[in-house]
Biopython code that builds the backbone (N, CA, C, O; Angstrom):
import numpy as np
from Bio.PDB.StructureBuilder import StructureBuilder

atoms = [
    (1, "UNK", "N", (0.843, -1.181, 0.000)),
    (1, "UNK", "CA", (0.000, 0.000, 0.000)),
    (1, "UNK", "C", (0.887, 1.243, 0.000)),
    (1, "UNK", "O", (1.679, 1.335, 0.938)),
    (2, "UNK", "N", (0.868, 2.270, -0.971)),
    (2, "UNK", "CA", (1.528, 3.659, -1.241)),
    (2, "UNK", "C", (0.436, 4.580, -0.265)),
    (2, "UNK", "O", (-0.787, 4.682, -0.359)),
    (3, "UNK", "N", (1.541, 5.294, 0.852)),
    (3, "UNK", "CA", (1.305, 6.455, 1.257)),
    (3, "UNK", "C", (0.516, 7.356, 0.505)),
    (3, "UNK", "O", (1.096, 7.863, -0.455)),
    (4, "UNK", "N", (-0.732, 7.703, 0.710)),
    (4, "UNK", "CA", (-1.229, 8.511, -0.099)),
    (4, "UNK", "C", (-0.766, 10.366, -0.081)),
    (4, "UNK", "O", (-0.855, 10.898, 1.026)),
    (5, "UNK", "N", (-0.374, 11.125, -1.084)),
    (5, "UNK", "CA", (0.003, 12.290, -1.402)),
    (5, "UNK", "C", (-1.151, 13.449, -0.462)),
    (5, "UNK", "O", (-2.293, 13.289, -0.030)),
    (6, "UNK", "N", (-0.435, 14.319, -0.440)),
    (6, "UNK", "CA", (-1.414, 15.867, -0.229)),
    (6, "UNK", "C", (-2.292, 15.945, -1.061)),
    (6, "UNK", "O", (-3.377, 16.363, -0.658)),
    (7, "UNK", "N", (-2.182, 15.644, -2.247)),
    (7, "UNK", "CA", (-2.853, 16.362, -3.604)),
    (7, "UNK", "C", (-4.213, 15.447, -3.618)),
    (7, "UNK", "O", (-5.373, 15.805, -3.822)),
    (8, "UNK", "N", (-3.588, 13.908, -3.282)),
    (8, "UNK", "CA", (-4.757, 12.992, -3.221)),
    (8, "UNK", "C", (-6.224, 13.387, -2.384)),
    (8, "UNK", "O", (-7.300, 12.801, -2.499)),
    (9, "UNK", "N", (-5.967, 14.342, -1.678)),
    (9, "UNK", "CA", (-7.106, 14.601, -0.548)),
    (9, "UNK", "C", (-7.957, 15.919, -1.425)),
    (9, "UNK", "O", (-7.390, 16.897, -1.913)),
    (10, "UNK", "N", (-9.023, 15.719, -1.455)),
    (10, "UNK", "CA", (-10.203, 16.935, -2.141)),
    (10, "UNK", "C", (-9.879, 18.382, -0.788)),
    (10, "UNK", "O", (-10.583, 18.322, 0.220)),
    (11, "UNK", "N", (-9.146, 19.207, -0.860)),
    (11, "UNK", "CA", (-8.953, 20.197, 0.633)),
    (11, "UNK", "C", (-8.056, 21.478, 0.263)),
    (11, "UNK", "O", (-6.989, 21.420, -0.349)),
    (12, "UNK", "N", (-8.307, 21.950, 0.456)),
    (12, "UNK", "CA", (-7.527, 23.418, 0.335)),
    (12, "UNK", "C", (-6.402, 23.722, 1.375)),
    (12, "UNK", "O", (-6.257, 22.916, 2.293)),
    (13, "UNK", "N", (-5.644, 24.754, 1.310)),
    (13, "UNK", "CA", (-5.141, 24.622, 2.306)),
    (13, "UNK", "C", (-5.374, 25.675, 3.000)),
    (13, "UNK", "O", (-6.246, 26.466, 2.640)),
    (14, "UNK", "N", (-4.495, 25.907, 4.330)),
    (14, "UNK", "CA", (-4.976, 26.870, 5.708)),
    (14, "UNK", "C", (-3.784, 27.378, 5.600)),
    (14, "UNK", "O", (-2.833, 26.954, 4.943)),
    (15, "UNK", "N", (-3.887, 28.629, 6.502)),
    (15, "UNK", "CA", (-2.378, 29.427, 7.001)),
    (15, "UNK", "C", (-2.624, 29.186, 8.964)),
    (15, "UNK", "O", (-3.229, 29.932, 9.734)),
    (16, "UNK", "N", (-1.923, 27.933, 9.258)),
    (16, "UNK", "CA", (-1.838, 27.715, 10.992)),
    (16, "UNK", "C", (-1.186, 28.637, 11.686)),
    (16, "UNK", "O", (-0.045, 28.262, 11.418)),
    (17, "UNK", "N", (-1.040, 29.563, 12.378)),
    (17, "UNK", "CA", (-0.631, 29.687, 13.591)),
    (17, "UNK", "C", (-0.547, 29.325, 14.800)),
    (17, "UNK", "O", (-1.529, 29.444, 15.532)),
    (18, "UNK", "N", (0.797, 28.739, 15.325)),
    (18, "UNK", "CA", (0.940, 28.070, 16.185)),
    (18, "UNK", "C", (1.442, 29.001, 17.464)),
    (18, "UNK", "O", (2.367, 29.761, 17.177)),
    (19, "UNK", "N", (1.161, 29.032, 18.273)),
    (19, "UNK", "CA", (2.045, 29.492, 19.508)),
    (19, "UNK", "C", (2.494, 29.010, 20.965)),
    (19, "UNK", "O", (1.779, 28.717, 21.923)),
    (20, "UNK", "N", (3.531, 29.011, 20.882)),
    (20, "UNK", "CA", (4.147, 27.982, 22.516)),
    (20, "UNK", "C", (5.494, 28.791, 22.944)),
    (20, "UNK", "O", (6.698, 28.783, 22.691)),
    (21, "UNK", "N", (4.347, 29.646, 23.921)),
    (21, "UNK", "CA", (5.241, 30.629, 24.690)),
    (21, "UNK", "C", (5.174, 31.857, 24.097)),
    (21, "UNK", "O", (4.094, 32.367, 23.799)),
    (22, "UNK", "N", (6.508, 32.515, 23.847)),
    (22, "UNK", "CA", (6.400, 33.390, 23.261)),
    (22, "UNK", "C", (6.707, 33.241, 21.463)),
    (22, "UNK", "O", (7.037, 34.194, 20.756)),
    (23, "UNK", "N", (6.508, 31.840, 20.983)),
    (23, "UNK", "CA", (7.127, 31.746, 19.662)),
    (23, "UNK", "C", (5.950, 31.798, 19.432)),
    (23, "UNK", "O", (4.979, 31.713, 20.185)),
    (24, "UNK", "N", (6.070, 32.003, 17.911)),
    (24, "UNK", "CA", (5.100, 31.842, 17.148)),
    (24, "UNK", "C", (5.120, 31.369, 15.694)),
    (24, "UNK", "O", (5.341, 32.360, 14.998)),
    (25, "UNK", "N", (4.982, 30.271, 14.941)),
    (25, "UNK", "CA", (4.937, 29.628, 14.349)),
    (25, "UNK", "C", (4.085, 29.451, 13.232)),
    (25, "UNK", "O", (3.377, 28.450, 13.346)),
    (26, "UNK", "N", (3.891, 30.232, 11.971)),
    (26, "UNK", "CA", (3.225, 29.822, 11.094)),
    (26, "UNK", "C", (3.366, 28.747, 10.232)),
    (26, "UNK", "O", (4.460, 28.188, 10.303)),
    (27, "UNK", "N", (2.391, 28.199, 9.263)),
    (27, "UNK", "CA", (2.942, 27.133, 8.578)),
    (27, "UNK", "C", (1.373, 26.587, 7.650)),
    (27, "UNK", "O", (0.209, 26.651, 8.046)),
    (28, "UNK", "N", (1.896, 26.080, 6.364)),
    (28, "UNK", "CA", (0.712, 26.126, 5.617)),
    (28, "UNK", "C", (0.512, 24.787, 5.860)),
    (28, "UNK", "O", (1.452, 24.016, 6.051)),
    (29, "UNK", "N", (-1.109, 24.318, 5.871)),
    (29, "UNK", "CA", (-1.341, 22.951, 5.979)),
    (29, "UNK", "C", (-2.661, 22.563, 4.946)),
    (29, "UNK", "O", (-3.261, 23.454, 4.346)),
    (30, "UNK", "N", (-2.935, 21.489, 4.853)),
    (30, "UNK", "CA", (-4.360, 20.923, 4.352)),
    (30, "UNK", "C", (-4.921, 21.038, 5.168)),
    (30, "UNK", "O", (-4.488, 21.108, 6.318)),
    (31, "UNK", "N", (-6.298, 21.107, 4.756)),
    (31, "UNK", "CA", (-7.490, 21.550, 5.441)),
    (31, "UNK", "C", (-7.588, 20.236, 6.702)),
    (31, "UNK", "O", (-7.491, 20.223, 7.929)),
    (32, "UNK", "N", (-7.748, 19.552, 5.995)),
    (32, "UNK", "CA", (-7.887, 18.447, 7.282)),
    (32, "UNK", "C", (-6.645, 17.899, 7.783)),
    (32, "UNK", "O", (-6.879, 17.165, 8.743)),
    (33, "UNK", "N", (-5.359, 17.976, 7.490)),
    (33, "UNK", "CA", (-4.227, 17.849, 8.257)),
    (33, "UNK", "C", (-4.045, 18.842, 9.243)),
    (33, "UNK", "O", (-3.355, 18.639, 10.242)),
    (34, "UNK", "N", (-4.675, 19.995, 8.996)),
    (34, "UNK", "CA", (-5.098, 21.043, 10.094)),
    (34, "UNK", "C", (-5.825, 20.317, 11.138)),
    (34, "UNK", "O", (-5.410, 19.848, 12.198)),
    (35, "UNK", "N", (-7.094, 20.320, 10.578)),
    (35, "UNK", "CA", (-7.934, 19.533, 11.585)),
    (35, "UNK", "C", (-7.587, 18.518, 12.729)),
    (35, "UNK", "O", (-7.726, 18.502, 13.952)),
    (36, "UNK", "N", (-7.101, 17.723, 11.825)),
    (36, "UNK", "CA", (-6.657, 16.304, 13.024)),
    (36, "UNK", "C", (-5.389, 17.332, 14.013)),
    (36, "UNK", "O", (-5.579, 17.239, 15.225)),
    (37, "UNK", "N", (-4.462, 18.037, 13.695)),
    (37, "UNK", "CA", (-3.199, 18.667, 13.958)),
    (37, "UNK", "C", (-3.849, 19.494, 15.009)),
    (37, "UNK", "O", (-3.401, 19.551, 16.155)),
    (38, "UNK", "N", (-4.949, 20.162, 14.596)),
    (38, "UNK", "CA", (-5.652, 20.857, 16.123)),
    (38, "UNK", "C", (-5.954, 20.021, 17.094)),
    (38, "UNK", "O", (-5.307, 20.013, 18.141)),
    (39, "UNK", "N", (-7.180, 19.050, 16.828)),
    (39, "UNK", "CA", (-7.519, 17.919, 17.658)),
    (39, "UNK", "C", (-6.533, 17.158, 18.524)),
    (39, "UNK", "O", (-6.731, 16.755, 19.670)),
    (40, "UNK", "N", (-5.299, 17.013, 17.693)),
    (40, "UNK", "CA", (-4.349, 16.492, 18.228)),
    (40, "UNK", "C", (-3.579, 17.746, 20.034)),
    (40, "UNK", "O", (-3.332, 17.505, 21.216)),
    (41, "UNK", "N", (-3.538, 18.543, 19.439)),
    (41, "UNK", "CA", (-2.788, 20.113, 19.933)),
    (41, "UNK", "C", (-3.336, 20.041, 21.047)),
    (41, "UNK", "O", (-2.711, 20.083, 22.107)),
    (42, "UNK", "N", (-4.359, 19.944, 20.965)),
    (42, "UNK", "CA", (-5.703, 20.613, 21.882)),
    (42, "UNK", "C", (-5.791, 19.414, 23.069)),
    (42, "UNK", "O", (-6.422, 19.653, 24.099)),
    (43, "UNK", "N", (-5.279, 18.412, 22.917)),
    (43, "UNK", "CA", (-5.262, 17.208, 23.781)),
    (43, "UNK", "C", (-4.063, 17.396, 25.005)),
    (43, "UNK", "O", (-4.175, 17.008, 26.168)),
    (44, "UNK", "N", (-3.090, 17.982, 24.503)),
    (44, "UNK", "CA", (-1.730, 17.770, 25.218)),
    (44, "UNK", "C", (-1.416, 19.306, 25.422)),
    (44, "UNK", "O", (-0.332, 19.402, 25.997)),
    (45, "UNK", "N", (-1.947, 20.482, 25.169)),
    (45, "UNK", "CA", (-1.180, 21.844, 25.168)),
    (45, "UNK", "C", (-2.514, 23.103, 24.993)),
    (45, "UNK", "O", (-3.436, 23.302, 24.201)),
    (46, "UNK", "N", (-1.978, 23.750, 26.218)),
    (46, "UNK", "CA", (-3.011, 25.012, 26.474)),
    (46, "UNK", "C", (-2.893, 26.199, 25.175)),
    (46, "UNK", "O", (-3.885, 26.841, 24.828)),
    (47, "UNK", "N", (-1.467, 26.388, 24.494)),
    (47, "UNK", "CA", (-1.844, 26.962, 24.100)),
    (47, "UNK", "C", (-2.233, 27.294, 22.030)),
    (47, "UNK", "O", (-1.768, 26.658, 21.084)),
    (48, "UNK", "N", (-3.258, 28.548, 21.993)),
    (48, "UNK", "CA", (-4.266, 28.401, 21.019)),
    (48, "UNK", "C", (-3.243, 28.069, 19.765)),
    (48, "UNK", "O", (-2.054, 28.377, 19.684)),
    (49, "UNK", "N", (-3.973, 27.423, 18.908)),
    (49, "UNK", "CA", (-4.037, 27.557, 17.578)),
    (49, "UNK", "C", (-4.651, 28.443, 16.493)),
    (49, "UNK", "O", (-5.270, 27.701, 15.731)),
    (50, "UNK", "N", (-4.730, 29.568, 16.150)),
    (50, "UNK", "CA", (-5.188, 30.218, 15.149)),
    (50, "UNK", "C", (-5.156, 29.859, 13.435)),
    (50, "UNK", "O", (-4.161, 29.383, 12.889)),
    (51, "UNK", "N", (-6.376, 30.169, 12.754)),
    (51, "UNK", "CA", (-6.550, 29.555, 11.802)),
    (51, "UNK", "C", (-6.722, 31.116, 10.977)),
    (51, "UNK", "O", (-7.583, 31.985, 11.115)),
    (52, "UNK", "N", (-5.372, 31.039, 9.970)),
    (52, "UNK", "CA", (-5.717, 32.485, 9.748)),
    (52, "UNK", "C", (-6.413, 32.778, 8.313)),
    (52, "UNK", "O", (-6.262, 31.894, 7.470)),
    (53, "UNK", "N", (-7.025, 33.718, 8.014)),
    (53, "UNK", "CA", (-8.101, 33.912, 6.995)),
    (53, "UNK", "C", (-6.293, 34.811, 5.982)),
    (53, "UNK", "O", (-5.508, 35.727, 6.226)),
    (54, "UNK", "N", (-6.500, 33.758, 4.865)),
    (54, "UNK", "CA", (-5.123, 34.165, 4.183)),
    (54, "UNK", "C", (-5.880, 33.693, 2.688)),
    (54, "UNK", "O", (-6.959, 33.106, 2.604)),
    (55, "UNK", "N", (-5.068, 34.089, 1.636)),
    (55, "UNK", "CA", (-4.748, 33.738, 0.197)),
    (55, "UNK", "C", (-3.981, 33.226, -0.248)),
    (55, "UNK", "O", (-2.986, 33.335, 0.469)),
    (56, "UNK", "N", (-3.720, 32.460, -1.391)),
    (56, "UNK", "CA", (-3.034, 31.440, -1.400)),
    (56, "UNK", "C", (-1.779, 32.404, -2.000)),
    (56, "UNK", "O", (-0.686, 31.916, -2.288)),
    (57, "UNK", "N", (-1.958, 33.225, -2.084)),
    (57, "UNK", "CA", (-0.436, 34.385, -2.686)),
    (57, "UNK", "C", (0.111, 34.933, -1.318)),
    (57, "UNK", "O", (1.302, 35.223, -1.205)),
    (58, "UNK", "N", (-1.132, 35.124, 0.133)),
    (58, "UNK", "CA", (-0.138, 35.281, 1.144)),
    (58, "UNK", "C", (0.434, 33.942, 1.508)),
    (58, "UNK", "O", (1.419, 34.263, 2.173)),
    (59, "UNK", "N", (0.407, 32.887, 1.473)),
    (59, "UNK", "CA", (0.801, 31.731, 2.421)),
    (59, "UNK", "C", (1.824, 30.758, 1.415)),
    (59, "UNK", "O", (1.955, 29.535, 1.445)),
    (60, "UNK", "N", (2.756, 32.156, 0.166)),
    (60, "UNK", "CA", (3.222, 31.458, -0.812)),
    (60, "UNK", "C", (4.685, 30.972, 0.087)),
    (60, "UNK", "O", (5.354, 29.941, 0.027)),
    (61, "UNK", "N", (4.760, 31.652, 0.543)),
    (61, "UNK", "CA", (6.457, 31.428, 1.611)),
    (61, "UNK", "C", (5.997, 30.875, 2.683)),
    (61, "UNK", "O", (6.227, 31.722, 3.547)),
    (62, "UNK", "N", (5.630, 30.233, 3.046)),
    (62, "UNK", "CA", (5.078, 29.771, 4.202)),
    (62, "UNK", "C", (6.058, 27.880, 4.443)),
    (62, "UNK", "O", (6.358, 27.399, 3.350)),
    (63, "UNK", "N", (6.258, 27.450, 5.042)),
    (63, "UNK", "CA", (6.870, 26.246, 5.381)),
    (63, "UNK", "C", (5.454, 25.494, 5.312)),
    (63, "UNK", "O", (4.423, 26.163, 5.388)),
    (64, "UNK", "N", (5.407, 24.084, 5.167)),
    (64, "UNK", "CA", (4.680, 23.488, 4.948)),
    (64, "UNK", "C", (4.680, 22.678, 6.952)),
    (64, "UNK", "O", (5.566, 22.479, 7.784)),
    (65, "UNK", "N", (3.403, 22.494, 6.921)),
    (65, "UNK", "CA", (3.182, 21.872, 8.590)),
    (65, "UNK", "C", (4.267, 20.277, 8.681)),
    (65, "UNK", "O", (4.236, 19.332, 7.893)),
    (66, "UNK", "N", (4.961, 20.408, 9.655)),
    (66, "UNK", "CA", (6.209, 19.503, 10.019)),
    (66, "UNK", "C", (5.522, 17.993, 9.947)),
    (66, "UNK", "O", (4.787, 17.665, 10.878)),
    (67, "UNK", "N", (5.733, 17.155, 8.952)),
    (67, "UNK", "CA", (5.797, 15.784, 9.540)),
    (67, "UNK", "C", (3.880, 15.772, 8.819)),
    (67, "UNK", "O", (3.100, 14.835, 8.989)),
    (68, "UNK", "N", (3.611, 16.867, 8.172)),
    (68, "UNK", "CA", (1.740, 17.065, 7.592)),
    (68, "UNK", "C", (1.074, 15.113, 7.236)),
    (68, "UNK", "O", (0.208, 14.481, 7.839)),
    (69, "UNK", "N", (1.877, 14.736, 6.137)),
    (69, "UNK", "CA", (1.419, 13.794, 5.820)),
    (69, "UNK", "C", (0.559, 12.710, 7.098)),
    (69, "UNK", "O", (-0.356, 11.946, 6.791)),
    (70, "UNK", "N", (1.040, 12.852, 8.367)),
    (70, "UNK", "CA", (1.009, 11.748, 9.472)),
    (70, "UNK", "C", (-0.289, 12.109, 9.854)),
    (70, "UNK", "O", (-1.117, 11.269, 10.207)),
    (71, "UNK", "N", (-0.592, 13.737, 9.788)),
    (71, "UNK", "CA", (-2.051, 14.315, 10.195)),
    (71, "UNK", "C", (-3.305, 13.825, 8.635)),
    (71, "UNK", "O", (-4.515, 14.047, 8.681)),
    (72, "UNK", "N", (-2.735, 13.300, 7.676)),
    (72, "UNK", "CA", (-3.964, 13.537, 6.682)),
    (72, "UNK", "C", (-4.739, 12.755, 6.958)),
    (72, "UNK", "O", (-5.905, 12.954, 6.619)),
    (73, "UNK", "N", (-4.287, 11.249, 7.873)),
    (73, "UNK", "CA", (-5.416, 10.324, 8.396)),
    (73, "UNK", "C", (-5.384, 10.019, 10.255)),
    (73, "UNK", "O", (-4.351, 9.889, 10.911)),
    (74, "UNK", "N", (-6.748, 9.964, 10.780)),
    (74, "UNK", "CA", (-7.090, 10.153, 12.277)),
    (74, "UNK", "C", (-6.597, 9.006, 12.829)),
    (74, "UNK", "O", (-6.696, 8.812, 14.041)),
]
sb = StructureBuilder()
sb.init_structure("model")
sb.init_model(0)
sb.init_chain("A")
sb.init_seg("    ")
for serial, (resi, resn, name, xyz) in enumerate(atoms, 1):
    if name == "N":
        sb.init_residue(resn, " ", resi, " ")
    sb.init_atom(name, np.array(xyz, "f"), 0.0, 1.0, " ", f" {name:<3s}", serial, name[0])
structure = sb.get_structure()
């Protein structure tokens, strides 16, 4: 069985903001690699996740979410 791709998933993507402490961490993700990646967040760590209202021309430099593929399935 082949790892299925980003592209394979019907989803757009998000601009995440992450923050722990005083860092702050953006990073572009799939819509639902977001999802599970919050769900996940939200289990183990107080602090928020922001989901930011962006274009796909702002979130062109953006790093892609660390390790994304592991979030595309729950």
């Amino acid at each position: 069985m082949t790892t299925p791709a980003a592209a394979d998933y019907p989803a757009d993507d998000v601009h995440l903001r992450v923050r722990l402490g005083e860092a702050v961490f953006d990073y572009r993700a799939h819509a639902i690699a977001a999802w599970h990646f919050i769900n996940d967040w939200s289990r183990f760590h107080c602090e928020p996740i922001e989901i930011i209202d962006d274009t796909e021309q702002g979130m062109q430099g953006l790093d892609r979410l660390p390790c994304e593929i592991l979030f595309l399935e729950p």
